[in-house]
C-alpha positions in Angstrom: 0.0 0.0 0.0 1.2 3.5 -0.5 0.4 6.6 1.0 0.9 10.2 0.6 4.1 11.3 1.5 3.2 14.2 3.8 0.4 12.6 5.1 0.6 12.5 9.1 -1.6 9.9 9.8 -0.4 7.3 8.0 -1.3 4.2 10.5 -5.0 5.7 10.4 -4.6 5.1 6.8 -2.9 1.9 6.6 -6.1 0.3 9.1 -8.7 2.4 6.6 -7.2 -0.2 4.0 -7.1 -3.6 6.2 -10.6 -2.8 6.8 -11.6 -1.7 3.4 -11.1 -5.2 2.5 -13.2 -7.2 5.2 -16.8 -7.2 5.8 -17.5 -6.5 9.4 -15.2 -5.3 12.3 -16.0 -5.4 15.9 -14.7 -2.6 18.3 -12.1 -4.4 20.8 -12.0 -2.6 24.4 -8.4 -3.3 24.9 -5.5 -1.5 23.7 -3.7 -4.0 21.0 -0.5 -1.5 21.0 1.5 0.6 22.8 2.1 4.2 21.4 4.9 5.9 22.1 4.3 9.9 23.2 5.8 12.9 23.4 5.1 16.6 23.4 4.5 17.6 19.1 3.6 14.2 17.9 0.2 13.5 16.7 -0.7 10.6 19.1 -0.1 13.1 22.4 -3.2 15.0 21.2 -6.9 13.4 20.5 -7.7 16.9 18.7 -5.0 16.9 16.4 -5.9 12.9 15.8 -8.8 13.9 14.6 -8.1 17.0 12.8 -5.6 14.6 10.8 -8.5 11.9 9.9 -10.8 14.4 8.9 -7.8 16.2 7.1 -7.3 12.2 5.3 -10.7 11.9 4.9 -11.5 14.6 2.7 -8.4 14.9 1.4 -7.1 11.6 0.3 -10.1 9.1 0.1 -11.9 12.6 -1.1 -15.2 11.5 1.1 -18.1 13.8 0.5 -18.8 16.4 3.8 -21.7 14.6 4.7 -20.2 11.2 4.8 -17.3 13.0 6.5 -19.3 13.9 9.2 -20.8 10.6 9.7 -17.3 8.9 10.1 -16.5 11.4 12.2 -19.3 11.0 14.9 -18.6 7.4 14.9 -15.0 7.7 15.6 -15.9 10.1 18.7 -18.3 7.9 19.8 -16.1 4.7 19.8 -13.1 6.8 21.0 -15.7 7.8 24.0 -17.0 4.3 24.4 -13.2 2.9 24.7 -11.9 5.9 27.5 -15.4 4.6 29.5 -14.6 1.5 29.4 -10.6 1.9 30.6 -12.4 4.1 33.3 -14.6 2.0 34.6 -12.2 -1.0 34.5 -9.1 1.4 35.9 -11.8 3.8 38.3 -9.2 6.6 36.8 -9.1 8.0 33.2 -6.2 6.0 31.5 -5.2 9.7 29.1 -4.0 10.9 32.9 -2.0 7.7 33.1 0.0 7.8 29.9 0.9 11.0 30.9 2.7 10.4 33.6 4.1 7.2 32.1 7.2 8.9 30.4 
């Protein structure tokens, strides 16, 4: 697969791909990975996350606004769903831990 060369995101692409491909996908609670972060990269901010996908979105895969939008919603809703989840689990946010995990 290739990707844009100045694209910032390019893991949220590479997973837009895998799942381009399959039928269904289920959201998994758990964190699979470990991201490594520090202050100026895009994974130490959920805003500029998202920024980026929308930025990809419209950009790249050229996705009309309204389906934009859409996407959108749903990622801030399973982004939500996960962080309530770790909270419950942890009884603590788990964005406080990572950032005192450096």
């Amino acid at each position: 697969m290739r990707f844009p060369e100045v694209m910032r995101a390019a893991d949220f692409a590479l997973w837009r791909a895998i799942l381009s491909r399959v039928e269904a996908a289920d959201l998994v609670p758990e964190n699979l990975t470990r991201i490594r972060k520090w202050p100026g990269n895009i994974s130490s901010s959920k805003l500029r996350q998202a920024k980026e996908r929308w930025k990809y979105l419209r950009q790249y895969e050229k996705m009309d606004l309204l389906s934009s939008i859409y996407f959108m919603s749903e990622y801030i809703a399973a982004t939500g769903a996960k962080y309530a989840i770790q909270f419950r689990r942890n009884g603590r946010s788990s964005c406080a831990n990572e950032s005192h995990k450096r």
